[in-house]
N, C-alpha and C positions, 0 to 999 in steps of 0.2 A: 330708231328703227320701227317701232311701232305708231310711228305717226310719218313720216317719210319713204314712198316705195324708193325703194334702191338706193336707200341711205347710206354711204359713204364713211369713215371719219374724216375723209380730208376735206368734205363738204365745209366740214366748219373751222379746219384750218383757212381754210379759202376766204371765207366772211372774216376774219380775224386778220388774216394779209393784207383784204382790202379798208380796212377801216370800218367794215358795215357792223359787225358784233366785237362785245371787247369783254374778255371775261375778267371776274376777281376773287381771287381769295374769298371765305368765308371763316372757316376754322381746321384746324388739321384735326385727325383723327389716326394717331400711332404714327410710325416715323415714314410710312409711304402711300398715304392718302388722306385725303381731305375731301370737305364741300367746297363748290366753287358756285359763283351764281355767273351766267350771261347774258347778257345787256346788247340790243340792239343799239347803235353809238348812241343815236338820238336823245335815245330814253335813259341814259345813263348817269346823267346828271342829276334827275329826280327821284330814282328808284333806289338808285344802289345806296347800301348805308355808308356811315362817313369811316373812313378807316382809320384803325387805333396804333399808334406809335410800338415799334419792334422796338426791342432794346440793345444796347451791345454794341462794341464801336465797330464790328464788320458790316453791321445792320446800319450804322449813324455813315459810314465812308461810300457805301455801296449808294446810299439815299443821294451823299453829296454828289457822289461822282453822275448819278443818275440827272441832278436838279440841274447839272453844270454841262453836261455834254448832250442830254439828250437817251436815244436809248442803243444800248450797249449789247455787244455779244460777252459770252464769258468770259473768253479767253482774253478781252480788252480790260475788265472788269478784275481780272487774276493779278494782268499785267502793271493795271493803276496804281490795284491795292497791294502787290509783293503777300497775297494772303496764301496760305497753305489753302488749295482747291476744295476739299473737302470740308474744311471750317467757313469758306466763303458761300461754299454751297448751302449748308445750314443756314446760314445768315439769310442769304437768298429767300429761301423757303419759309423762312421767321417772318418776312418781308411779305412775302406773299399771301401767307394765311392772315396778315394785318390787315389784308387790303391795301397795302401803299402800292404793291409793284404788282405790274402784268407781262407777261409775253404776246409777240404779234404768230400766237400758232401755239395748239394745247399738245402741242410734242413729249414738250417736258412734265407732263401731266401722265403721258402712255409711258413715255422712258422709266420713268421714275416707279410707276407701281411696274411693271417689267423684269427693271432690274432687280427689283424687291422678292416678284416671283420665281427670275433664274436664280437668285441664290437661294432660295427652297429646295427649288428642284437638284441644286446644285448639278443647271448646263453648265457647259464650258462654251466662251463665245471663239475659242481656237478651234471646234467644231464644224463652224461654220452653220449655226444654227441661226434664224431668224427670229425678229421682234413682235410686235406686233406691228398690225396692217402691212404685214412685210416687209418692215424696217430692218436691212443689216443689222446684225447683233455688232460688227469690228465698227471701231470708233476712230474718226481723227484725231491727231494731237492738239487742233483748235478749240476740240470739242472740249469739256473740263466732265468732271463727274456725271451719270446717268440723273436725269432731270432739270441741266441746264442750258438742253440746247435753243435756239433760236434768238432772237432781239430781245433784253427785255429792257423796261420801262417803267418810270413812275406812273399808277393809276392818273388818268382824267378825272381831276376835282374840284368841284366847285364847291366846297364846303360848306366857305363863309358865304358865299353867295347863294346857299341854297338855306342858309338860314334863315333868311330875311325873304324866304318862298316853302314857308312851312306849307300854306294851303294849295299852293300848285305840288310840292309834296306828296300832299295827303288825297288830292285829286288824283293824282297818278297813279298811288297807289292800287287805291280804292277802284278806278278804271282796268286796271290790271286785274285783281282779283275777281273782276265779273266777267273779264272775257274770259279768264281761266278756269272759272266754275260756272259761268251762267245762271246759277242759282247760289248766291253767298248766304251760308252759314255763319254765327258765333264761330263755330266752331272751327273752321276755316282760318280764323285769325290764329287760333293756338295754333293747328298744324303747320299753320306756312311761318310760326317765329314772329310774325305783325310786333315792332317796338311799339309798346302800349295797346297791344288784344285788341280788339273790335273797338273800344271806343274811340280808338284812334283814326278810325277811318266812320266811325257808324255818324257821325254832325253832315259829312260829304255825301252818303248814301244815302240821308234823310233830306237833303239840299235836293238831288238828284231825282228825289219820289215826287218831290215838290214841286219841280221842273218839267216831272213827267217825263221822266231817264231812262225812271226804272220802276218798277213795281214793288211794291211791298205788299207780303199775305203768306201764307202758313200753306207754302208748296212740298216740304218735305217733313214728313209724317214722323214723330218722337223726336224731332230736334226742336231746338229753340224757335217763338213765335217772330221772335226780329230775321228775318228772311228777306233780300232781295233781288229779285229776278231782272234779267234782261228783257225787253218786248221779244217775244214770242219762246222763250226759253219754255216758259211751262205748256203751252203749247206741243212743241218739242218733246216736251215728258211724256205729255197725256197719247201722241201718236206712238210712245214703244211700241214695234208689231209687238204682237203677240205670239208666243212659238219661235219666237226669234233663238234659233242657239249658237249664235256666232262664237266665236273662242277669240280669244282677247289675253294676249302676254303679256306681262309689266311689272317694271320696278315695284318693288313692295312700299316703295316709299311716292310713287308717282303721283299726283294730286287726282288723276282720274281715278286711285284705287283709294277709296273713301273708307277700308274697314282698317282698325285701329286708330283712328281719327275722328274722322267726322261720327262714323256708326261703328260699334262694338263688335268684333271678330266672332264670329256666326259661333255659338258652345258646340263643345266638344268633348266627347264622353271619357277621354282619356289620350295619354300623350301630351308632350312639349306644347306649349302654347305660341302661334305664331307671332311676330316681330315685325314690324315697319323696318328693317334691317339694311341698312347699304349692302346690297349684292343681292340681297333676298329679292325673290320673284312670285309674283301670284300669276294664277291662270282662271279668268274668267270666261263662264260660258253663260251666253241670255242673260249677263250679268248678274249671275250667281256665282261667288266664290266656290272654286271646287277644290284647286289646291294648290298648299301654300309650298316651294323651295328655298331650300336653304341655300346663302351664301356660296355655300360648298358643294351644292346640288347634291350632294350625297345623303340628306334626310329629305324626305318628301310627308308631307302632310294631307291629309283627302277632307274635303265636306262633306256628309251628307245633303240630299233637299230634304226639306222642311218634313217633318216627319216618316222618314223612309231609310231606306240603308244607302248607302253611296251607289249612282247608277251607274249600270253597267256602259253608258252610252259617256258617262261621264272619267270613269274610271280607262276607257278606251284614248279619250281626247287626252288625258294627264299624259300615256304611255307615248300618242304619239310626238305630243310636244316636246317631252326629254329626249324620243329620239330625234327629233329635230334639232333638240342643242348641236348635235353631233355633225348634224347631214349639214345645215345650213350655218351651226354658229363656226365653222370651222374648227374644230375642236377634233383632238384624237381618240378622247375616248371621253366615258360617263359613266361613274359609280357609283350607284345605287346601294347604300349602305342599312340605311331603315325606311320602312314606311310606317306611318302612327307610331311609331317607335319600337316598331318588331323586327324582322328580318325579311326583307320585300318578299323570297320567295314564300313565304308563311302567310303573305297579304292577298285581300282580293285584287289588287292591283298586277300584283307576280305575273300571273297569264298572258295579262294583255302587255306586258313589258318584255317578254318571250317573243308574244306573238309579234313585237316590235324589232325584234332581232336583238333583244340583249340576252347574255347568256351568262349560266351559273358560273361562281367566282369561288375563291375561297372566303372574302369579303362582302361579297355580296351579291348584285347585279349590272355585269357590265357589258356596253356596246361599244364599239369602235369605230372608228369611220369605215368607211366602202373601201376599196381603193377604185381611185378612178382610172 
């Protein structure tokens, strides 16, 4: 959403139907979500890592059935294996975070963390309550457990054949990481996981300098001297307007948000320390971190600028952006539990979170939608 106006999710089930992106597995993370990496088809042969063997014979049957027919809906998959639905679905998902198996639609990606959230909340789907992107919560009898709907498939591998293309590989890579940062850091290798750090890719970037690809020279000030630019990348730098105070939302973990990574989380006089977090959000203005959200949106953290107290022009933008979670993320409501770690109405932020239309709670500060 922050890089696509009227971005969609069915946008990239749609790329996934036709063949154009094909996602995979990475690692799981607790029993209802994981990283996933997406691959334009093309490019998936060289970038994506090689995936590690699931163990378990629901995990070894589902592989077979998959090498032998092709790709499968669940309920065909149930039907093969005579498996109890919920231990195959495990399996399934063991399979997935390996890398071996994909679906054609990140469905069971939304079902799956969904289901996880209605049993929190403890909905009832005889309610007639809806999913997400407006997925009926009632299920068919085809369908098998919450996270396995659609085709799925063994990953597109070229394993052995991309062994004996270490340097088209590493080419790949190293091409990718520049159009992704335009100015590649050291450090960049650790954030993005690079198997074998920088020097895995730093023989192709120096090949590259040689060739006159790419520039090499010391564009970003306290990081490491080995830096490689794109033609006109630093250029691009040196024209930031100035006065610029755009606001900018983003995963805390996004590659364009550079603090906890590349550069060191602005200090802070007191209060939780922010996290590169899956869920977690920063909100940048003129590209200056103002403030950090949690996960749960209900802690909020503020920056000051560089020797001053948190602006009041800044501290305005935080208030409207959370109430935007609401207006725009389609959300029911937003509760505002701490800010720096106090009780928001206690904060210089309280005011202008008021003057956003959230109001006193027993809990905290909260807004709700409009009704329209």
């Amino acid at each position: 959403p922050a890089r696509v106006v009227g971005y969609r999710p069915s946008m990239l089930d749609e790329l996934c139907a036709a063949g154009e992106v094909v996602w995979q597995g990475v690692e799981s993370l607790g029993t209802s979500d994981g990283r996933v990496a997406l691959y334009l088809t093309d490019h998936h042969r060289l970038l994506a890592p090689a995936p590690r063997t699931a163990e378990g014979p629901h995990a070894e049957a589902i592989r077979a059935l998959l090498a032998e027919r092709g790709a499968l809906f669940f309920a065909d998959l149930a039907a093969a294996t005579q498996t109890y639905p919920p231990e195959l679905a495990n399996a399934l998902w063991q399979l997935v975070f390996a890398g071996e198996v994909t679906n054609d639609t990140l469905a069971p990606l939304r079902s799956l963390r969904y289901a996880e959230t209605s049993k929190r909340s403890r909905r009832s789907s005889r309610r007639g309550s809806t999913g997400l992107a407006g997925t009926p919560s009632f299920r068919s009898r085809r369908i098998g457990p919450p996270g396995t709907e659609g085709r799925w498939s063994l990953v597109p591998s070229a394993v052995e054949e991309a062994r004996s293309l270490q340097t088209d590989r590493r080419t790949a890579l190293a091409r990718q990481l520049l159009d992704r940062y335009g100015v590649l850091v050291r450090e960049a290798a650790g954030a993005e996981g690079v198997s074998g750090g920088f020097g895995a890719v730093y023989p192709v970037l120096r090949a590259l300098e040689e060739g006159g690809r790419v520039r090499r020279g010391w564009f970003v000030e306290g990081l490491g001297a080995a830096q490689f630019a794109l033609p006109g990348a630093e250029e691009r730098l040196r024209e930031a307007p100035e006065g610029d105070e755009a606001e900018l939302l983003l995963a805390a973990t996004d590659p364009a948000q550079p603090f906890g990574s590349l550069v060191p989380w602005p200090s802070r006089e007191r209060g939780a320390r922010p996290q590169r977090a899956a869920g977690a959000q920063v909100l940048l203005r003129g590209g200056r971190l103002i403030a950090w959200i949690a996960r749960s949106e209900r802690s909020v953290l503020t920056f000051p600028a560089e020797h001053e107290p948190v602006r009041s022009q800044d501290l305005a933008a935080i208030a409207r952006t959370l109430a935007g979670l609401v207006d725009e993320g389609g959300r029911r409501a937003l509760l505002v539990q701490k800010v720096d770690g106090e009780a928001p109405g206690a904060s210089p932020l309280g005011p202008h979170l008021e003057a956003e239309g959230f109001l006193t709670s027993h809990d905290g500060l909260l807004r709700r939608a409009q009704p329209r």
